[in-house]
C-alpha positions as CSV (number, residue, x, y, z in Angstrom):
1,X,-7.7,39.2,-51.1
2,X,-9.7,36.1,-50.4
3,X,-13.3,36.4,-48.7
4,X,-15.2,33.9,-47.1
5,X,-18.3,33.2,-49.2
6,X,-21.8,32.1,-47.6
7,X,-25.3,31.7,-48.6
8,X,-28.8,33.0,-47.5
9,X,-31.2,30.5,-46.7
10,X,-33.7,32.4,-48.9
11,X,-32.5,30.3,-51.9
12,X,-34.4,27.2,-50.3
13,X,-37.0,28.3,-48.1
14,X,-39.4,30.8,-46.5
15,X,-39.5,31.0,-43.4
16,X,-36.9,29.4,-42.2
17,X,-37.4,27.1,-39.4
18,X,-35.1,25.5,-36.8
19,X,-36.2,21.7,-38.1
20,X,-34.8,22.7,-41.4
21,X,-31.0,24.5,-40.3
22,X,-29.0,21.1,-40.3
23,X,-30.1,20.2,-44.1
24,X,-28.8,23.6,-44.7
25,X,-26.2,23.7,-43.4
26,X,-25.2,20.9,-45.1
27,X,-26.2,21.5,-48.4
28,X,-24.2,25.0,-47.8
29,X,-20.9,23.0,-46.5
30,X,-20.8,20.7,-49.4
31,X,-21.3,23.2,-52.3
32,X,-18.4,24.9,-50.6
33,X,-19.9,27.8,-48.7
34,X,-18.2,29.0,-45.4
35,X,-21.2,30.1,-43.6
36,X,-25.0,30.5,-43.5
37,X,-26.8,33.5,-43.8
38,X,-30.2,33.7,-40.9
39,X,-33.5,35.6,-42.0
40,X,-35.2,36.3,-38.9
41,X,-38.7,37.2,-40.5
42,X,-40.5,36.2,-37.3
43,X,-38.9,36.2,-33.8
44,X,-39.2,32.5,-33.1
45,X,-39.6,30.7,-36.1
46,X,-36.0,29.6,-35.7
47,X,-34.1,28.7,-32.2
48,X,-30.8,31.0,-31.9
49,X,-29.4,28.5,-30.0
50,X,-29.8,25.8,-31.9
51,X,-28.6,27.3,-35.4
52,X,-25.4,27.8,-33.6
53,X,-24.9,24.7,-32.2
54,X,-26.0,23.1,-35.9
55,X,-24.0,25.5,-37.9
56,X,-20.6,24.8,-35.1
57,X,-20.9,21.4,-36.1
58,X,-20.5,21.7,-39.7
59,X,-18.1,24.3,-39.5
60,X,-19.9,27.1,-41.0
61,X,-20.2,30.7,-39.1
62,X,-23.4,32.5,-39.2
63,X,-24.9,36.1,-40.1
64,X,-28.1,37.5,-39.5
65,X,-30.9,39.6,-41.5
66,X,-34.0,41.0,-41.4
67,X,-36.6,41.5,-43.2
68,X,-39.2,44.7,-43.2
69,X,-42.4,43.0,-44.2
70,X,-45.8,44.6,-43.9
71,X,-46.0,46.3,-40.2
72,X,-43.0,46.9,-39.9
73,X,-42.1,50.6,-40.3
74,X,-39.3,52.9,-38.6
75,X,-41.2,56.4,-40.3
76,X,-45.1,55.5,-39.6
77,X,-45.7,56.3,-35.8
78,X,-48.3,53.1,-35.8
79,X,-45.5,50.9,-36.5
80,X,-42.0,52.2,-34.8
81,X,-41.9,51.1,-31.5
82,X,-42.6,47.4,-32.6
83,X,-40.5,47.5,-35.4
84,X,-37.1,48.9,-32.8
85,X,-38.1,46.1,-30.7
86,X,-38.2,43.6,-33.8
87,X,-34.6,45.1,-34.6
88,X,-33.2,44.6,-30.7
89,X,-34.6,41.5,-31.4
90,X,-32.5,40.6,-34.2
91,X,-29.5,42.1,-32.2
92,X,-29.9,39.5,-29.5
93,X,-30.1,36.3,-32.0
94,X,-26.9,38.2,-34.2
95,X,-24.9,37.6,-30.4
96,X,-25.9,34.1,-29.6
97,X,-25.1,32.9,-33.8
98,X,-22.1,34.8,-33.9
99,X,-22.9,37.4,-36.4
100,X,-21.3,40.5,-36.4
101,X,-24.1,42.2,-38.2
102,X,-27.4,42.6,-38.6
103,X,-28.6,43.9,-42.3
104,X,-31.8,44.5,-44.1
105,X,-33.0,47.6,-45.6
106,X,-34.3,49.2,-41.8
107,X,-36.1,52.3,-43.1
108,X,-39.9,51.6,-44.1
109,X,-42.1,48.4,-44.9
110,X,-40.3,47.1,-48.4
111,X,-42.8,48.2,-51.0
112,X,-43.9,50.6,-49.5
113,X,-43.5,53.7,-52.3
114,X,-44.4,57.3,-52.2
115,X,-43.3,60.4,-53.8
116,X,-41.5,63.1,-51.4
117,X,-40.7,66.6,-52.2
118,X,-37.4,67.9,-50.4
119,X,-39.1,69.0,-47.3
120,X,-40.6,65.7,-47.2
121,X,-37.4,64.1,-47.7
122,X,-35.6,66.2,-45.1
123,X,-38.8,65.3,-42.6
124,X,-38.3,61.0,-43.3
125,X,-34.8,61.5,-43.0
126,X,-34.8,62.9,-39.3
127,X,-37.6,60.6,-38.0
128,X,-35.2,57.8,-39.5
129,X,-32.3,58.9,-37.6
130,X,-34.3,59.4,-34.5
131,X,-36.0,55.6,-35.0
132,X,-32.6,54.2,-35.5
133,X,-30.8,56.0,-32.5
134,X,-31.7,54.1,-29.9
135,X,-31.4,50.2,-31.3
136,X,-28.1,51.6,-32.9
137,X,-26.4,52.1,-29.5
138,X,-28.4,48.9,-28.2
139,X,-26.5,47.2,-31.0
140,X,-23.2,48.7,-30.6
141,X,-23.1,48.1,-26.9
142,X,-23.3,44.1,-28.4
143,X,-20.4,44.4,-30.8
144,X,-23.2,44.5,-33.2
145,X,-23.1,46.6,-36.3
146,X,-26.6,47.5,-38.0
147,X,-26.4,47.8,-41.9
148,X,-29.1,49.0,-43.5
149,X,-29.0,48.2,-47.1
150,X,-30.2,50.8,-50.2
151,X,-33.2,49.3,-52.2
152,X,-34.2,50.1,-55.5
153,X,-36.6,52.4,-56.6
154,X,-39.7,50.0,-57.3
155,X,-38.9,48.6,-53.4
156,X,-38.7,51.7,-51.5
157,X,-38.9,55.6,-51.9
158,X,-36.3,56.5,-49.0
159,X,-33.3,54.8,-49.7
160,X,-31.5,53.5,-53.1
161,X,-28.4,54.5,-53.7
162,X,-25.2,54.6,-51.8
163,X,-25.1,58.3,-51.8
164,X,-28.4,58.4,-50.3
165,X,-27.6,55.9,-47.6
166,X,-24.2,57.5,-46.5
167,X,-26.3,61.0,-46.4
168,X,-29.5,59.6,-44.5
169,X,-27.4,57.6,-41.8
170,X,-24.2,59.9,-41.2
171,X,-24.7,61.1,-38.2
172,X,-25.0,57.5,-37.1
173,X,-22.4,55.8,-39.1
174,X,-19.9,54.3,-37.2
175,X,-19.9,52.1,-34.8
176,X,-23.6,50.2,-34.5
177,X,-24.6,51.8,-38.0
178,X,-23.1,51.0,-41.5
179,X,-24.5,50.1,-45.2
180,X,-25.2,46.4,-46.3
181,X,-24.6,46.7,-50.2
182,X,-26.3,44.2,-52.8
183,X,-25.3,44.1,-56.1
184,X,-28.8,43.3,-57.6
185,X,-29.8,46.7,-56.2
186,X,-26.8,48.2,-57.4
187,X,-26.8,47.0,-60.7
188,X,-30.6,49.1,-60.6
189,X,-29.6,52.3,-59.0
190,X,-25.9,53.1,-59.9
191,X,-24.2,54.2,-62.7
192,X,-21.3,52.4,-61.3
193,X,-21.7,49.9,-58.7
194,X,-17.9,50.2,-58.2
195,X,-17.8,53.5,-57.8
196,X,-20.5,53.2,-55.5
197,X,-18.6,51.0,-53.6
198,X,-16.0,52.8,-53.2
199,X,-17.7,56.1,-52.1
200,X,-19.4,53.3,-49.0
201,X,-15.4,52.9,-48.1
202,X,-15.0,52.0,-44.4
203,X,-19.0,52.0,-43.8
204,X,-19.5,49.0,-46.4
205,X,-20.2,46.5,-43.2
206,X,-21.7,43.6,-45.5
207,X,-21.9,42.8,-49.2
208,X,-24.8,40.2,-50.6
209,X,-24.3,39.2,-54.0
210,X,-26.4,37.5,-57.4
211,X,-26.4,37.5,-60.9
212,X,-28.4,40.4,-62.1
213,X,-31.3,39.0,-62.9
214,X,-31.3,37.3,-59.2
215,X,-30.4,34.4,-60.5
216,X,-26.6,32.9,-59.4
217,X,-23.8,34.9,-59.5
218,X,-21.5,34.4,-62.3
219,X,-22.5,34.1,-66.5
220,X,-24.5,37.3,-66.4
221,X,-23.8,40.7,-67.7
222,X,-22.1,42.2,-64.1
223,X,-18.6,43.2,-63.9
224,X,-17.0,40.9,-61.7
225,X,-13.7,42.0,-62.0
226,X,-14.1,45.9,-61.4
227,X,-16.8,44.8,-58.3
228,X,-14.1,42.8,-56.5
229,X,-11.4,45.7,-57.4
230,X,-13.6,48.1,-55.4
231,X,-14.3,45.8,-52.5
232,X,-10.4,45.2,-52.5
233,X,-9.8,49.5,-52.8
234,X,-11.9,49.5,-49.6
235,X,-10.4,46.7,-47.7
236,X,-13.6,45.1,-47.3
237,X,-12.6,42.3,-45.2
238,X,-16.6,40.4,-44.7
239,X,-17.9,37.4,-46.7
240,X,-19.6,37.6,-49.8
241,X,-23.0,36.3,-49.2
242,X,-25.5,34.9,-52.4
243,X,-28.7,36.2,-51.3
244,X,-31.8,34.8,-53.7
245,X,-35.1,33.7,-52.9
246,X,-37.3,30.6,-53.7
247,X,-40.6,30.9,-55.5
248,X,-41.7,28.4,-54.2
249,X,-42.8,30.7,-51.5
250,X,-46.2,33.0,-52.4
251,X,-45.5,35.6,-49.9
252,X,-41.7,35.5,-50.7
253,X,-41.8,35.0,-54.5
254,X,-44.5,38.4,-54.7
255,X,-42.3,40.0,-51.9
256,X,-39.2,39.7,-54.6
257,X,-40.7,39.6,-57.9
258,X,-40.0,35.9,-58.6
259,X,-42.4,35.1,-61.4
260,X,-40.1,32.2,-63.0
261,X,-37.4,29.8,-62.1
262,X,-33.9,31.8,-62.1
263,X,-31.8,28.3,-62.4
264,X,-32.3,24.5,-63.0
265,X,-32.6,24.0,-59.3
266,X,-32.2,26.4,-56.4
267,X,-29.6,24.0,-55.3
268,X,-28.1,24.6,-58.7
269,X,-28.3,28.2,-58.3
270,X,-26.0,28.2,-54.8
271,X,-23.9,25.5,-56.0
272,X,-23.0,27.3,-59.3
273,X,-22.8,30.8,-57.5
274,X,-20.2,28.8,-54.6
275,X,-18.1,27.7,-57.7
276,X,-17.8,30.9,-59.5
277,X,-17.0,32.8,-56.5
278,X,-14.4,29.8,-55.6
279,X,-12.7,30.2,-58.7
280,X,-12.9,33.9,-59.4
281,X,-11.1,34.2,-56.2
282,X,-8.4,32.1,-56.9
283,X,-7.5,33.0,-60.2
284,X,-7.3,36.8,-58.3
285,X,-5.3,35.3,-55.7
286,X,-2.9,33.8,-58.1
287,X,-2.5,36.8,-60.4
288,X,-1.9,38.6,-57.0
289,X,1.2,36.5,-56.1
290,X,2.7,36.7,-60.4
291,X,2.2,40.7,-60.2
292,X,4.5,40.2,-57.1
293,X,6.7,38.0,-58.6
294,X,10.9,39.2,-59.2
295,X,10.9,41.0,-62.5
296,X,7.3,40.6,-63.6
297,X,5.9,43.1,-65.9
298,X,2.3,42.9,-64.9
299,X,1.4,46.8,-67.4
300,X,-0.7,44.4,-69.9
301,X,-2.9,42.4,-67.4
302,X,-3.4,44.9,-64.4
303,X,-6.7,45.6,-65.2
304,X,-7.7,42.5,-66.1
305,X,-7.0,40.0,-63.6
306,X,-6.2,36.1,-64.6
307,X,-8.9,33.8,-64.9
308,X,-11.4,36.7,-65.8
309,X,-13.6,36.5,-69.1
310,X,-13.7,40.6,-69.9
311,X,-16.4,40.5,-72.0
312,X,-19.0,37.8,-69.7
313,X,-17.5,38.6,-66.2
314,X,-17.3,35.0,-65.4
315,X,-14.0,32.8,-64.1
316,X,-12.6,30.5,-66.6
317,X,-11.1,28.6,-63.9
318,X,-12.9,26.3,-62.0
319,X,-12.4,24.5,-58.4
């Protein structure tokens, strides 16, 4: 199973703004992405209708994400109703770019930590489903899905694993409400991200992907070949978007804890991570079709796919 792959505009800058979307965009096209994934930090620091017209024209599609930056807060009272309306907000630019989706992790402001007995717990977890109610059927009536996405532990206290997402969010799961799974936070949280994968199933709605020190995806110590397995055993049919950040950025580089440079270039870093997930994919693809092949014994190689380094994770293969 191929995916389309894209790549968050994170990696360059912060905030994006509409001035900037063509060199994107092109930079993206050429390293051999398929789209462009939108933060909207602040309503209006990019024009909707622009980025679609710029990312039609070089043939790229679009998603969009959020981001849950200081004052913005679905549990504290002072903060809710501005932060539902930030989220219909996001909504409306997902329609006019094209984006199915809408992901970030929508619970509390990221950083925000605290420790919660189970009461506590059970009392977050009901204002959450009652903050998310309403802008999860304004989404839905959009053909919108909202997919909030687990964090790990040093980011937020209410959601970080899978398990903790599907409980939290299942009476909304569904249409307008599903989980947006990374696997930096995965790699943190779970003792297997491919089991935790697998226990998202149907509700995995997007899937953003880096190396695990943030850095580009491919050469580090993740398991490539059991993470794509999973996303196949679900029939996860999205793209595959690289989501790292500049440091370039003070507000951005404290938000994510970039304190050095994760590659020789954050072009470098997207056009490495586009190349590995190019070639990955095709050497899956093509041990696909030989497994299918009249009369071949594929016992030896099934759980080892061709063109995948076991002991690295990385695709020998390259485009």
């Amino acid at each position: 199973m191929t995916r389309e792959i894209g790549v968050n505009t994170w990696v360059w800058v912060s905030p994006l703004t509409t001035d900037r979307l063509g060199e994107f965009a092109g930079r993206a096209r050429d390293f051999g992405f398929d789209l462009l994934e939108l933060p909207v930090e602040a309503p209006g620091d990019w024009d909707p209708g622009a980025a679609a017209e710029v990312v039609a024209e070089f043939g790229l599609g679009a998603r969009v994400v959020g981001a849950m930056g200081p004052g913005r807060d679905l549990i504290d009272p002072r903060f809710r109703p501005d932060t539902q309306d930030y989220l219909r907000h996001c909504v409306e630019v997902a329609v006019q770019v094209g984006s199915p989706t809408v992901a970030g992790p929508f619970t509390a402001a990221t950083g925000r930590v605290w420790r919660m007995d189970a009461g506590e717990r059970t009392a977050v977890v009901r204002t959450l489903r009652e903050a998310l109610l309403p802008v999860a059927a304004f989404a839905a009536e959009r053909d919108v899905t909202i997919a909030v996405e687990p964090l790990n532990r040093y980011e937020t206290s209410i959601i970080n694993t899978v398990e903790q997402g599907l409980d939290a969010l299942d009476p909304l799961l569904g249409e307008g409400v599903g989980l947006a799974l990374d696997s930096y936070h995965l790699n943190i949280e779970e003792r297997s991200p491919a089991a935790a994968i697998r226990a998202a199933g149907e509700h995995c709605r997007v899937v953003q992907v880096c190396g695990n020190d943030r850095g580009p995806v491919g050469g580090d110590h993740t398991d490539w070949a059991a993470f794509f397995d999973a996303l196949d055993d679900i029939d996860y049919l999205g793209p595959l978007t690289v989501e790292s950040f500049t440091g370039d950025n003070d507000t951005i580089a404290v938000a994510a804890s970039i304190w050095r440079p994760l590659a020789e270039s954050q072009d470098a870093l997207a056009r490495s991570s586009a190349e590995f997930l190019t070639a990955l994919q095709r050497a899956r693809a093509r041990a696909h079709h030989e497994d299918h092949l009249p009369g071949h014994d594929n016992s030896s190689d099934h759980d080892h796919p061709a063109g995948h380094d076991r002991s690295s994770g990385t695709a020998e293969e390259q485009p």
